[in-house]
C-alpha positions as CSV (number, residue, x, y, z in Angstrom):
1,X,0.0,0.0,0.0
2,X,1.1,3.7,-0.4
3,X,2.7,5.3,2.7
4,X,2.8,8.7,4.3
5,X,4.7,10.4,6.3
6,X,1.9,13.0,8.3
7,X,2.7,15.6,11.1
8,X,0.1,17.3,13.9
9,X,1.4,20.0,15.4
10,X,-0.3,20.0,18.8
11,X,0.3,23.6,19.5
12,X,-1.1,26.6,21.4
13,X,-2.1,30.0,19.7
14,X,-3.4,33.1,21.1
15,X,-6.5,34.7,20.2
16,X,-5.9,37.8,17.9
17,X,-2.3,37.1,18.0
18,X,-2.4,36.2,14.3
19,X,1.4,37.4,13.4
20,X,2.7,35.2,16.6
21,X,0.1,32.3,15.3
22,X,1.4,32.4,11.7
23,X,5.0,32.3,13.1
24,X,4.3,29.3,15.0
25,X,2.9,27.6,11.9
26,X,5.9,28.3,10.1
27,X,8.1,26.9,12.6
28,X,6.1,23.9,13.4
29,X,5.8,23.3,9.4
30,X,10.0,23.7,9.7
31,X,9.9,20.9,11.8
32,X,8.4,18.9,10.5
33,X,9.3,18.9,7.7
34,X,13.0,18.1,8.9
35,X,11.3,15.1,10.1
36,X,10.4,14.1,6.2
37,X,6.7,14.9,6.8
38,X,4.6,14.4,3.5
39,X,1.0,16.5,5.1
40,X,1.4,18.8,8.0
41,X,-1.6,19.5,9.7
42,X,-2.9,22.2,12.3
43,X,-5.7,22.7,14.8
44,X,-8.7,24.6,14.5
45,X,-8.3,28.1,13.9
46,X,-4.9,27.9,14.8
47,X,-4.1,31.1,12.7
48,X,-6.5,33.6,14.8
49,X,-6.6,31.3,17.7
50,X,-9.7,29.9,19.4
51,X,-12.5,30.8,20.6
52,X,-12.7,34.3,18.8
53,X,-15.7,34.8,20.0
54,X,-17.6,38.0,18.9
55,X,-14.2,39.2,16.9
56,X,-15.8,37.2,14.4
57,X,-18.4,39.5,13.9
58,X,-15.6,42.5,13.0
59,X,-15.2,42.6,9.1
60,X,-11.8,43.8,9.5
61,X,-11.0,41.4,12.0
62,X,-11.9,38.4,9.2
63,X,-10.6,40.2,6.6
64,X,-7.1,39.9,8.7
65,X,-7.2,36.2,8.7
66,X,-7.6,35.6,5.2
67,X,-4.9,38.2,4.2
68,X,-2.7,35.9,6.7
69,X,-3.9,32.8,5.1
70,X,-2.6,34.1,1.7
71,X,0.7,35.4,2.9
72,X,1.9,32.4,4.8
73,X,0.8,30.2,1.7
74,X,3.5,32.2,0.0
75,X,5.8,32.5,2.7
76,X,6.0,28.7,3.2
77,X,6.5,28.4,-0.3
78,X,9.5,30.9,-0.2
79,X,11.0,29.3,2.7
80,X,11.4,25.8,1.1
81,X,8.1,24.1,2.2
82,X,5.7,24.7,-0.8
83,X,5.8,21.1,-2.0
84,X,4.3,19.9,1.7
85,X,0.5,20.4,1.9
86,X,-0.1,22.3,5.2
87,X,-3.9,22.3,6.9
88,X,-4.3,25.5,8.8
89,X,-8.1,26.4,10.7
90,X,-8.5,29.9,10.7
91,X,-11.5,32.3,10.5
92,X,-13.2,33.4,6.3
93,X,-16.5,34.5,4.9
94,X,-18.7,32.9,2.9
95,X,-19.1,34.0,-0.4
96,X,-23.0,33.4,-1.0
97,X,-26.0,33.7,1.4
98,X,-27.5,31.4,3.3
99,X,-31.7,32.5,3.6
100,X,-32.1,29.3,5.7
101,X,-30.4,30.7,8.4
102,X,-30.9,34.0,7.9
103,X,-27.4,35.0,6.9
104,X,-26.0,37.2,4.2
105,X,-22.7,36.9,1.9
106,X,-20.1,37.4,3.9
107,X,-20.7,35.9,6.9
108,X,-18.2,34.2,9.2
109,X,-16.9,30.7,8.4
110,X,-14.9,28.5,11.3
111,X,-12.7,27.2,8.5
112,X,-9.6,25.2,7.3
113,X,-7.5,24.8,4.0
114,X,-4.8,23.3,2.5
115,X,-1.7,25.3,1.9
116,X,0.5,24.2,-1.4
117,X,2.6,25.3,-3.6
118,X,2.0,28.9,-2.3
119,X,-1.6,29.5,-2.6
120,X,-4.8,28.1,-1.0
121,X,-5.3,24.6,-2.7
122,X,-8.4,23.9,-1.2
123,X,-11.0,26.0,1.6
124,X,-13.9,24.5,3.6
125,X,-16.1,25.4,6.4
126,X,-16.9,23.2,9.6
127,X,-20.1,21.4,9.0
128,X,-21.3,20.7,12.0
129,X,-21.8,23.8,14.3
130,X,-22.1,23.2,18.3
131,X,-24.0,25.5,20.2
132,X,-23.7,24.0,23.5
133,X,-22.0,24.5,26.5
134,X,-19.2,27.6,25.9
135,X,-20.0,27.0,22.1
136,X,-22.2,29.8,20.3
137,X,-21.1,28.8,16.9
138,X,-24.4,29.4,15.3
139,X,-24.5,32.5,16.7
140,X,-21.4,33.6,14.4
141,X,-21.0,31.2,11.8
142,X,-22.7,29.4,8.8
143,X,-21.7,26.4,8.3
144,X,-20.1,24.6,5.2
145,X,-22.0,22.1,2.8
146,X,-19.0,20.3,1.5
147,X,-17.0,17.1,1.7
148,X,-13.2,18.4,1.1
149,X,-10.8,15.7,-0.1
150,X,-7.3,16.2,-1.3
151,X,-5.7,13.3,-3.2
152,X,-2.0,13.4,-1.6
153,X,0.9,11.1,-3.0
154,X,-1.5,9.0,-4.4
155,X,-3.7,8.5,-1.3
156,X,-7.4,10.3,-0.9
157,X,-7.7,11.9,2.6
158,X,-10.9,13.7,3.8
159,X,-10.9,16.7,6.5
160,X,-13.3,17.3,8.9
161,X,-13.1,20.2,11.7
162,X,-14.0,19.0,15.4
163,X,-18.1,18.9,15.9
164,X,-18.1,17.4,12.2
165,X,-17.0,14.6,14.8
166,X,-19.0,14.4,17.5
167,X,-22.5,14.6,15.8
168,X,-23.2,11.9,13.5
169,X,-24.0,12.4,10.2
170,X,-22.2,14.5,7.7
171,X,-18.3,14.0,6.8
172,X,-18.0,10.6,8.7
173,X,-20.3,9.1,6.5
174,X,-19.3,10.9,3.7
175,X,-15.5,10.0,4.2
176,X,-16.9,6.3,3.1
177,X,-19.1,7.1,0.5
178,X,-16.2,9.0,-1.0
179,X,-13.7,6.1,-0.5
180,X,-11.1,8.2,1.0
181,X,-8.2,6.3,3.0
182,X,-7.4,9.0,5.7
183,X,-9.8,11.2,7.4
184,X,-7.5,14.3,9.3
185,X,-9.9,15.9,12.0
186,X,-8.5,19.5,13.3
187,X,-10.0,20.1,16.6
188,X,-10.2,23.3,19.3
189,X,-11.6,21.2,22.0
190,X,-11.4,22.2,26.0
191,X,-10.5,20.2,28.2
192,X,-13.0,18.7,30.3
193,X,-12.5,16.3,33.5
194,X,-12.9,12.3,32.3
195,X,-13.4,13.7,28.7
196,X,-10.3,11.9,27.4
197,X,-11.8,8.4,27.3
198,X,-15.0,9.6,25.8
199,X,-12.6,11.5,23.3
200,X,-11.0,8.3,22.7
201,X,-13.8,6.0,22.1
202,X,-15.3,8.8,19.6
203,X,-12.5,8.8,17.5
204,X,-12.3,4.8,17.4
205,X,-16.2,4.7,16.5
206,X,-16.2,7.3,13.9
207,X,-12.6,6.0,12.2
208,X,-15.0,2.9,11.9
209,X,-17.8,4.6,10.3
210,X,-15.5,6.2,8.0
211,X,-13.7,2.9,7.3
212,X,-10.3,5.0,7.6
213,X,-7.4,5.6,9.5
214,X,-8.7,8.7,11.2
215,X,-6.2,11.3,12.5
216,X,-7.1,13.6,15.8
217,X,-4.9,16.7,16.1
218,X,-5.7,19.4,18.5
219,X,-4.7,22.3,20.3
220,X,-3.2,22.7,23.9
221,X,-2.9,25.7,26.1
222,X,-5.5,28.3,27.4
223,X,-7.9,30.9,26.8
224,X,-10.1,32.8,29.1
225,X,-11.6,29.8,30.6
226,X,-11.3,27.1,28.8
227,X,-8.2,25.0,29.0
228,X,-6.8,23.0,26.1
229,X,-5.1,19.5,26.6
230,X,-4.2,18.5,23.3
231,X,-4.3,14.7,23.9
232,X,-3.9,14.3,19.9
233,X,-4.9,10.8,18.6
234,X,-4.3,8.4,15.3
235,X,-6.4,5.6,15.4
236,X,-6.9,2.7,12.0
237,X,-10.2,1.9,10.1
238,X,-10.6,-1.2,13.3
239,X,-10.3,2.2,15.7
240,X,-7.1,0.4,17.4
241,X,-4.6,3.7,18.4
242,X,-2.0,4.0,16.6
243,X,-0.3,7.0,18.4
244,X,-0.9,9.3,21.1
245,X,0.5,12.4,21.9
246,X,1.3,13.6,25.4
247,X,-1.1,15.8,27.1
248,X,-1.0,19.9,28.2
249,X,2.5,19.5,26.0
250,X,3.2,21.4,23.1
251,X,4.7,19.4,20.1
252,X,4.6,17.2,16.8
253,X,3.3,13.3,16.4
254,X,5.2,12.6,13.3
255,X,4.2,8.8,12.4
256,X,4.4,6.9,9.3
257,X,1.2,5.0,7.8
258,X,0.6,2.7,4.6
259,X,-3.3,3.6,3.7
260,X,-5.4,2.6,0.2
261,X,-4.1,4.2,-3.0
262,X,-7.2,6.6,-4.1
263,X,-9.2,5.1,-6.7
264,X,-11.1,7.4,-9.4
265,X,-11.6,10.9,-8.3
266,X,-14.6,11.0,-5.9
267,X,-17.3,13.0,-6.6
268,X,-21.1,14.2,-6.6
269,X,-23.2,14.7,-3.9
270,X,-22.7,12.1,-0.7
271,X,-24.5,11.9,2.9
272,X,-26.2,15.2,4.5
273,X,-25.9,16.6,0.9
274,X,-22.8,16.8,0.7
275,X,-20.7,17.9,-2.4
276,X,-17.5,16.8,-2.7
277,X,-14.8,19.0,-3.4
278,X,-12.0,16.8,-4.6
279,X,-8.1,18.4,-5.3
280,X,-5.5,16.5,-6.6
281,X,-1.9,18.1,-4.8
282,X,0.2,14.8,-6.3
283,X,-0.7,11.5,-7.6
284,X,2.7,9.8,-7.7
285,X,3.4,7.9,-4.4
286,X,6.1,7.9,-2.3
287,X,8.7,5.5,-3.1
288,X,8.8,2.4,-0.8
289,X,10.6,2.8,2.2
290,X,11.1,1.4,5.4
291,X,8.8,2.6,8.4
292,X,10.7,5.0,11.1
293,X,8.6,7.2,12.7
294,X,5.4,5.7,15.0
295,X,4.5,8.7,16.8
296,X,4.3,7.1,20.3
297,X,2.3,6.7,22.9
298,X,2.0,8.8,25.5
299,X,0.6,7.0,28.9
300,X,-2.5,8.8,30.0
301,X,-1.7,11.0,33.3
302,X,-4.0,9.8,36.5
303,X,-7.3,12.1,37.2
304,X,-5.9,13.8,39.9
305,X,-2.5,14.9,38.1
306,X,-4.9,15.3,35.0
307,X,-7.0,18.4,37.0
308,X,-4.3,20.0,38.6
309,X,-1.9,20.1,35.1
310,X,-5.2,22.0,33.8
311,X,-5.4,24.4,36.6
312,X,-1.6,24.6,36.4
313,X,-1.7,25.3,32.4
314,X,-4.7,27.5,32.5
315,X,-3.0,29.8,35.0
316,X,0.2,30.2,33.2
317,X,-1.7,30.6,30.2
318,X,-3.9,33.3,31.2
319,X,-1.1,35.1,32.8
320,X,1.6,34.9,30.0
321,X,-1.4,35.9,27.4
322,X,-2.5,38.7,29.0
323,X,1.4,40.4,29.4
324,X,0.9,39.2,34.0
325,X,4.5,38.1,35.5
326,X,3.5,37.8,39.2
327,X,0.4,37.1,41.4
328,X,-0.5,38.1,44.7
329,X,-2.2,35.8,47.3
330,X,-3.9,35.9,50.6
331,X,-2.8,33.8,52.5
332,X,-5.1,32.8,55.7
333,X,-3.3,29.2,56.5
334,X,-5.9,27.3,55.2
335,X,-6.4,24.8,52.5
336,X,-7.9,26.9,49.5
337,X,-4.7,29.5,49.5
338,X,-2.7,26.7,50.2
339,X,-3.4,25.0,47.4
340,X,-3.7,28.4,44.8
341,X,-0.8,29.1,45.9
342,X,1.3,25.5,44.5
343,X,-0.3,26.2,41.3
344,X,0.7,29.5,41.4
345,X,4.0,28.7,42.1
346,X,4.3,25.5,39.6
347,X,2.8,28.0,36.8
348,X,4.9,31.0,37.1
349,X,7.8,29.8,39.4
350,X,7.7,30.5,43.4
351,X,10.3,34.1,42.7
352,X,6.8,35.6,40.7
353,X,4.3,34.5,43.7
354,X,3.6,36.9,46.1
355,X,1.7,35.8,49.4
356,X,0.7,37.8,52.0
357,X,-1.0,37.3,55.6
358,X,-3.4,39.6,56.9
359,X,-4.5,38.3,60.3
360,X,-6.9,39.9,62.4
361,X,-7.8,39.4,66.2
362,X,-9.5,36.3,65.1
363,X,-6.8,34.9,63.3
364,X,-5.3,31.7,65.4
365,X,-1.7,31.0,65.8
366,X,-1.4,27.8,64.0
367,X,-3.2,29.8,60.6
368,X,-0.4,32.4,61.0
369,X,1.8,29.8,61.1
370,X,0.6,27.8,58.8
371,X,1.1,30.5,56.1
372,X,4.8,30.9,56.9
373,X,5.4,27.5,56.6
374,X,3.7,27.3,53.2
375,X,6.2,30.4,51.6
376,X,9.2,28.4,53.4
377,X,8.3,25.1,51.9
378,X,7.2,26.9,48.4
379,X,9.5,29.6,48.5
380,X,7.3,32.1,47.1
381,X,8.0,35.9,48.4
382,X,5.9,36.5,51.8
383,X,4.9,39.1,54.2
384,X,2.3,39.9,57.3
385,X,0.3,43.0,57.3
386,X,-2.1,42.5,60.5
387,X,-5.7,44.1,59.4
388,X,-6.4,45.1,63.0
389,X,-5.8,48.7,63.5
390,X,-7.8,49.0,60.0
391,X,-10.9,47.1,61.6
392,X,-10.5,49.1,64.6
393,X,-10.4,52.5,62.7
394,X,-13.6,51.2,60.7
395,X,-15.5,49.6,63.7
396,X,-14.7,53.3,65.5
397,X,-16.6,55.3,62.6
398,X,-19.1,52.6,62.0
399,X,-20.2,49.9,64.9
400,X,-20.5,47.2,62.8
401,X,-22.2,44.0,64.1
402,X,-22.7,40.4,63.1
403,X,-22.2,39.6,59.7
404,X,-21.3,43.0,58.6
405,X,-18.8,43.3,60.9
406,X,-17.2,39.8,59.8
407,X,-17.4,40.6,55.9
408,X,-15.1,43.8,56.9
409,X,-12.4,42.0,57.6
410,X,-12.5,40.4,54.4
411,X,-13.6,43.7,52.5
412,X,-10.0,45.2,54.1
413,X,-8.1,42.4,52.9
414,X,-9.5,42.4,49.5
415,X,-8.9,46.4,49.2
416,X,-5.6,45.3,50.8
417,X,-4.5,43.1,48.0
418,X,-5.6,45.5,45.3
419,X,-3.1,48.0,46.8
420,X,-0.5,45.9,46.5
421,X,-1.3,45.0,42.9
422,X,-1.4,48.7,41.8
423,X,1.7,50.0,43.8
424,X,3.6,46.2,42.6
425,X,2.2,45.3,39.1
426,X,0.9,41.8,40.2
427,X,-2.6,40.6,39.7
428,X,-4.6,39.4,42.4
429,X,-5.5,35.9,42.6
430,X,-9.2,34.9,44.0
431,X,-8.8,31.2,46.5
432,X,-12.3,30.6,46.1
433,X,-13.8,27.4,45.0
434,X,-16.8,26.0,43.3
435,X,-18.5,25.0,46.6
436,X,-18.3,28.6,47.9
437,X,-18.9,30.2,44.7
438,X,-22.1,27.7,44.3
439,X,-24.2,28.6,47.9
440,X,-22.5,32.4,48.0
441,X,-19.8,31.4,50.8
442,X,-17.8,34.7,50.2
443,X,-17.6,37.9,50.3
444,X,-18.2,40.2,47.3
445,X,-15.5,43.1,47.2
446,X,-13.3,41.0,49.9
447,X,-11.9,37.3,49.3
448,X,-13.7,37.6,45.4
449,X,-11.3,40.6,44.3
450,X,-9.3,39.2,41.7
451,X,-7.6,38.6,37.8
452,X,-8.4,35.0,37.7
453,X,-9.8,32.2,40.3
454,X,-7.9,29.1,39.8
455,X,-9.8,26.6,41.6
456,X,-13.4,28.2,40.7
457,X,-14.7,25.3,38.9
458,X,-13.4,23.1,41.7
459,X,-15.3,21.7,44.5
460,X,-14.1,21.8,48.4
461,X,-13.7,17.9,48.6
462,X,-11.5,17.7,45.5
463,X,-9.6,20.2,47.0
464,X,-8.4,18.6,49.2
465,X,-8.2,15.4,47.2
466,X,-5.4,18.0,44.9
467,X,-3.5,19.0,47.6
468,X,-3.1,15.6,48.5
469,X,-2.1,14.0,45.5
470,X,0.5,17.8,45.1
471,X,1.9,17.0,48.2
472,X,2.3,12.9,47.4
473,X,3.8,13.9,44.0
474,X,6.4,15.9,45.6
475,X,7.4,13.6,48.4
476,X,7.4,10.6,45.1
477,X,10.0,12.9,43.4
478,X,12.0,13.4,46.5
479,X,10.6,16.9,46.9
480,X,9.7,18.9,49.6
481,X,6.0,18.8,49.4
482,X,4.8,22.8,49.1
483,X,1.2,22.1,51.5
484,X,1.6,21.9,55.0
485,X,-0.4,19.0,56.7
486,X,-2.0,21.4,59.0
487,X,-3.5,23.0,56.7
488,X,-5.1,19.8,55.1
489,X,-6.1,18.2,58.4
490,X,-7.3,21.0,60.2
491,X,-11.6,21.8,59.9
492,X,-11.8,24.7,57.5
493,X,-12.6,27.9,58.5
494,X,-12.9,31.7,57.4
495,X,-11.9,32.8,60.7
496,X,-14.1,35.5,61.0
497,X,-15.6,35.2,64.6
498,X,-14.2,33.0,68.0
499,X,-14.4,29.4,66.9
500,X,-15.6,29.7,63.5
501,X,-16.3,26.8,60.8
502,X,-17.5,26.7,57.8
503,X,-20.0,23.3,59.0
504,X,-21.6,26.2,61.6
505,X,-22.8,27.3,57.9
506,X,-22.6,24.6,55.9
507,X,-23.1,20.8,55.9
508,X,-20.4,19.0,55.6
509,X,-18.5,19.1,52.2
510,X,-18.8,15.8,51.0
511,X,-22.6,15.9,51.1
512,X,-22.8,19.9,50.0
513,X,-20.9,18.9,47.1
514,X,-22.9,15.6,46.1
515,X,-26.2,17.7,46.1
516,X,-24.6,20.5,44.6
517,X,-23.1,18.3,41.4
518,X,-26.5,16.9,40.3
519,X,-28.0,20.7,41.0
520,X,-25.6,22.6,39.3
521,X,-23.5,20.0,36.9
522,X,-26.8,17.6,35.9
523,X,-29.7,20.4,36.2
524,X,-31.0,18.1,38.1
525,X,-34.5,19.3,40.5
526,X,-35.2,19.0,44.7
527,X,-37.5,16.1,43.6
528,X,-34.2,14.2,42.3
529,X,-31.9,15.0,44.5
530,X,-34.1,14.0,47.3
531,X,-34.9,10.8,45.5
532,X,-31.4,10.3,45.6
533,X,-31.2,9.6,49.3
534,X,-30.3,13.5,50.6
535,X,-32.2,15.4,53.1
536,X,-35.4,17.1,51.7
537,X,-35.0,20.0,54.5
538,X,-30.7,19.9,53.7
539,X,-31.8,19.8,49.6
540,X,-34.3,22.8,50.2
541,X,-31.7,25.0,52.5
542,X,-28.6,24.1,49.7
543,X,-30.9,24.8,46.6
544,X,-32.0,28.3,47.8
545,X,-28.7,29.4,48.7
546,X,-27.1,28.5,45.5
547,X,-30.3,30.9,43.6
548,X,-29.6,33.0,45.7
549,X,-25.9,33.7,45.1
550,X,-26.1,34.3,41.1
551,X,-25.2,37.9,41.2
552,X,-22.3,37.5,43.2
553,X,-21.0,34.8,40.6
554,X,-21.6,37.4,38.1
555,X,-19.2,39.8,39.7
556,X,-16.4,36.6,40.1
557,X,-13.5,36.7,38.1
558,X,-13.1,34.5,35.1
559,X,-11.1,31.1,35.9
560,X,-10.2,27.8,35.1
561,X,-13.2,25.3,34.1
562,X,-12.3,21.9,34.5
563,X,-16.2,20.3,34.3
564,X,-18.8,20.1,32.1
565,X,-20.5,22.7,33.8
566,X,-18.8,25.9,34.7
567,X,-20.0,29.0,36.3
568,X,-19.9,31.4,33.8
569,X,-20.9,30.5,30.1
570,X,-21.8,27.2,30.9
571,X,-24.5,27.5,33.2
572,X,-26.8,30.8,32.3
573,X,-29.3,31.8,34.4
574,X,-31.2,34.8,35.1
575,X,-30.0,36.8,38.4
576,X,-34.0,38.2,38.9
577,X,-35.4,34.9,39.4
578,X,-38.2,33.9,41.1
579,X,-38.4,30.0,40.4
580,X,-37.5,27.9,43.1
581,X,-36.8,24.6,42.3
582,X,-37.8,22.8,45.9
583,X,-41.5,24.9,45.0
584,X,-41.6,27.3,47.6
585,X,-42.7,30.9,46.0
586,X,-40.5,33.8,47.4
């Protein structure tokens, strides 16, 4: 059978960035093809990076993509690569209107071509457009109507952008009909907790519906939110892998395959009305040669190192992207700083983290202590500014009480921290989790002042499941681990009143956070959850809490999402609401 030599470059863009994208194209394409790579191929809208969200809607902003497009055709042409076919996503406009959905000439496209001989060989739209989740791809794009197929020494292979994947239907199918013997999917997918083995088994089932060898390459890094894991995959027309690339790591799976010679030229309208836009790039096939390059396979990491790499990589990303060096923390001693605070440290190295103690009269010894022991172990830079004269000054103008007079002290550690990060240039880090952030345990303007949450789409108990495992990692590697003990073992507690813990408030986390995952992450009702085996009185109390709270998630700062089901775009609900799930009126 013919054989190829293919290249995906796993790589990480930056939205907007499309000079820095292009150059990372070109060097990606350089080496691969050092490597002897036949087809190169890229991730979705690698070239403008991804999601682009409402820049799509900006003319100019579309109009800059597909001037790029054309100029690093012809740059990779000039630089020696012209004869390589090179898939690059990036952002166009149709050319005709679409009255079925409403849209004009000229709309956006979430596209891909093939780069040769320096021009555009061949252009296509993604088919399938999700608009779940943190997708609103209908809401800026139309989607394309055609199968794309380029015949490449000698062998057919069909492309296919991401969702064309996961629904059924369309370009799997059509990759049959059209008897093509690779099918190269370029994909901008997030990460998602447990989504690698779902990920894995779609790409074996729809490599069998295609009746190909089906190519997976995606994109790592971070944007915003969403963090990308890469987690690239080649599996054969039985859907047994053939390589896998490492995850949250930049770099190439260069493998070599033998696939089907193409037969006649495909063509004609195939499944979901498909028209097939065949391109032959080179019919002569390689010459035989002996199989090097296998690509690997990287072992999967475990679900606990999986989580915290994300929150690690969508930290660094975040800061590097938006031009942030250091961070600032509070640190109280207890587990949720504790634990920002090693991913802070592992993301931008300990000499960029900034923590700082603020105790109050409430503050106990072994919390103050606690925190000192964390910057020693860590060695991130640390100091202790005592609130206490502050609160006195405030409680002297006002007389404050009960829970006004707690949330002060959080409210002067908050304004505290944003001192530091105008007069220092560090950004302000927010220790809050999803627990917390779910039934409104925090206070708005004091521990919610932030850049970026880290462990905002984390709940309490796999909190401390993550400082475990950090801790256990370290010791494993014969490292000092960065979390002291105390500040796992100990009850947690905000420390605002004699005595304090957070079970005076809440029920205890394990349970909170089992009702909160079928509320918040399954949408599921009272009438489940109490089905379930939970406290109707516990499911009431929980459910109007978290309704309660949606306008101080509003005001949270943006941070890593890790589930299915983020606060933010995932989960959209109005903040005047008077619907209460448990059927109690307001």
């Amino acid at each position: 059978m013919p054989q190829l030599r293919l290249a995906l470059n796993q790589i990480d863009s930056t939205v907007g960035d499309i000079s820095g994208n292009a150059e990372a194209i070109v060097h990606w394409t350089r080496h691969a093809a050092e490597q002897g790579a036949h087809l190169i191929a890229f991730p979705e809208m690698v070239l403008t990076g991804y999601p682009v969200e409402d820049l799509a809607l900006r003319s100019s902003f579309v109009e800059a993509s597909r001037q790029a497009l054309t100029a690093l055709a012809a740059r990779l042409d000039a630089e020696g690569f012209g004869e390589i076919p090179v898939v690059v996503g990036y952002l166009d406009r149709s050319t005709v209107a679409s009255p079925r959905l409403g849209q004009p000439a000229g709309a956006p496209q979430n596209a891909a071509a093939v780069l040769h001989g320096g021009r555009v060989a061949l252009a296509f739209a993604k088919h399938h457009l999700p608009n779940y989740g943190v997708f609103d791809e209908f809401r800026y794009f139309v989607p394309g109507d055609t199968l794309p197929v380029v015949r490449v020494r000698g062998i057919d292979v069909a492309l296919a952008i991401c969702e064309d994947l996961w629904q059924d239907g369309g370009r799997v199918p059509a990759t049959r009909s059209a008897g093509a013997g690779l099918l190269i999917s370029i994909n901008a997918s997030p990460y998602e907790q447990n989504k690698d083995d779902s990920r894995l088994d779609l790409v074996r089932k729809r490599a069998q519906e295609a009746g190909c060898t089906l190519a997976y390459v995606a994109t790592i890094g971070g944007q915003d939110e969403l963090v990308f894991d890469g987690d690239s995959i080649v599996v054969d027309a039985d859907g047994e892998v053939v390589a896998r690339a490492p995850q949250f790591s930049e770099g190439s799976v260069v493998l070599d395959l033998e696939l089907p010679a193409a037969g006649p030229a495909p063509s004609g309208v195939v499944d979901d009305g498909l028209r097939v836009d065949h391109v032959v790039i080179s019919e002569e096939q390689v010459p035989p040669y002996e199989p090097e390059l296998t690509g690997g396979y990287a072992e999967r990491l475990d679900d606990d190192e999986e989580v915290y790499s994300a929150l690690v990589v969508g930290l660094r990303a975040y800061a590097a992207k938006n031009g942030f060096r250091s961070v600032v923390i509070g640190l109280s001693g207890g587990i949720d700083s504790a634990l920002v605070a090693a991913i802070a440290c592992d993301a931008l190295g300990a000499a960029n983290v900034y923590g700082v103690s603020m105790p109050s009269k409430y503050s106990s010894d072994h919390s103050r202590g606690d925190a000192a022991e964390l910057a020693r172990r860590t060695g991130l830079n640390f100091r202790t500014v005592p609130i206490e004269p502050m609160f006195d000054a405030y409680m002297g103008s006002l007389g404050l009480t009960g829970l006004a007079e707690e949330n002060l002290q959080s409210r002067l550690r908050g304004t505290m921290l944003m001192a530091l990060s105008n007069q220092e240039g560090h950004i302000v880090l927010a220790p809050g989790n999803k627990s917390e952030l779910a039934v409104g345990y925090s206070t708005l303007y004091g521990d919610s002042v932030g850049a970026y949450g880290p462990i905002k789409d984390v709940y309490k108990s796999s909190v401390f499941r993550l400082a475990e495992w950090r801790n256990r990692a370290a010791a494993e590697r014969g490292q000092t681990p960065p979390i002291p003990e105390n500040s796992i073992t100990k009850p947690p507690s905000a420390e605002l009143r004699p005595g304090q813990v957070d079970t005076d408030s809440l029920p205890d986390y394990p349970v909170l956070d089992a009702i909160l995952a079928m509320y918040v992450d399954r949408d599921q009702g009272a009438e489940a959850i109490v089905a379930a085996g939970y406290d109707p009185e516990l499911v009431a109390k929980t459910l109007r809490m978290v309704d309660a709270a949606e306008y101080k998630r509003r005001q949270y700062p943006p941070g890593t999402k890790i589930s299915a089901k983020g606060f933010g775009k995932d989960r959209r609900l109005p903040i005047t609401n008077r619907w209460r799930e448990e059927g109690l009126g307001r």
